[in-house]
C-alpha positions, 0 to 999 in steps of 0.5 A, spaced: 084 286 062 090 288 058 089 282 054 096 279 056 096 271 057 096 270 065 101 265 064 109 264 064 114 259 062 119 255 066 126 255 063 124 247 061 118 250 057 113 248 062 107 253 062 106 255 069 100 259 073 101 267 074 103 267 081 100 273 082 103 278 087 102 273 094 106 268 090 111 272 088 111 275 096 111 267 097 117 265 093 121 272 095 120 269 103 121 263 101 128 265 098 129 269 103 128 264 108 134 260 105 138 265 104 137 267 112 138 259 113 145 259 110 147 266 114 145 262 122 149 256 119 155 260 117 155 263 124 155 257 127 161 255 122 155 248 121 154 246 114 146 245 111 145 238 115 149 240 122 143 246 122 139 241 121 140 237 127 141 242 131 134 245 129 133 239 131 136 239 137 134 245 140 127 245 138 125 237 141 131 236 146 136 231 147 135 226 141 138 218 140 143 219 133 138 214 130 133 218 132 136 225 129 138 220 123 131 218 121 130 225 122 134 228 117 133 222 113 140 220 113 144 213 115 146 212 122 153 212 119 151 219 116 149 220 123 155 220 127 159 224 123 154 229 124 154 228 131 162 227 132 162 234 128 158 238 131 161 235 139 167 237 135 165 244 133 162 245 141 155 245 139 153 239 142 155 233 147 153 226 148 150 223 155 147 217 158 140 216 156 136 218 162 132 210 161 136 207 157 144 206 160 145 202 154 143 209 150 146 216 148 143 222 147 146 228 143 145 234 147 146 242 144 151 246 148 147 252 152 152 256 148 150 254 142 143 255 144 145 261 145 149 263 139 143 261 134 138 264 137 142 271 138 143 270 130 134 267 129 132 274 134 131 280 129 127 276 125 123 273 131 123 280 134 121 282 127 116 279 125 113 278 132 113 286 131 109 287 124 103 282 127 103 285 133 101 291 129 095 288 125 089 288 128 086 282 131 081 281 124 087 281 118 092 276 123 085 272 122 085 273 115 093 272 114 092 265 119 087 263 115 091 264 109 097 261 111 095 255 114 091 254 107 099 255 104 101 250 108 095 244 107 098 246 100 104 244 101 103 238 106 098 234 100 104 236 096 109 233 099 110 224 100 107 221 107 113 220 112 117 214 113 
């Protein structure tokens, strides 16, 4: 041990673990993420709520827009201005509700779909690539490791509405 304190000080002075190296290679995915996050969102020309429900949309099929409001934890006034914006942008339209005439649901367009998925592909392809690589006993370790990081961080987070 080189007699170094382990630990480290946020910039509001609060002592915090040493991350060792997986929390840092945790907290650089999690960056990189959100920097990736931003770039599908410009080449959609949406905003960080639009991608969201189009997130939303294209992973859960056609949502009412109280749905996609209680999914985004916005207002339904909220809520329409996000669907009137991304039926204005072309990323999506509303339909008759299959049971509900009464309802509407919003549908992403085939070309958006497209679109988002073009820009999301290296990185599916990529890291698809790099586990396809590991032999079956370390994808079993990583699994393991990262449902655990993922308990973490679902006890950490407040129960859902």
């Amino acid at each position: 041990m080189s007699g170094m304190d382990d630990s480290r000080k946020s910039p509001a002075g609060i002592e915090l673990p040493d991350p060792g190296i997986i929390g840092s290679q945790l907290h650089e995915i999690s960056t990189l993420s959100t920097a990736f996050q931003k770039h599908v969102g410009r080449s959609l020309a949406v905003n960080d709520t639009d991608l969201s429900a189009m997130e939303h949309l294209m992973t859960d099929g056609p949502l009412t827009p109280s749905e996609l409001a209680r999914r985004l934890g916005i207002s339904t006034a909220a809520s329409t201005v996000v669907v009137d914006r991304l039926v204005g942008l072309g990323h999506a339209h509303r339909e008759a509700h299959a049971r509900d005439r009464r309802k509407v649901v919003v549908v992403p367009t085939p070309a958006s779909v497209r679109a988002a998925f073009e820009t999301l592909m290296p990185v599916f392809t990529g890291v698809a690539a790099v586990a396809g690589r590991m032999p079956e006993s370390e994808v079993r370790v990583v699994s393991r490791f990262l449902d655990e990081v993922i308990a973490v961080y679902r006890t950490a987070l407040p129960p859902r509405e």
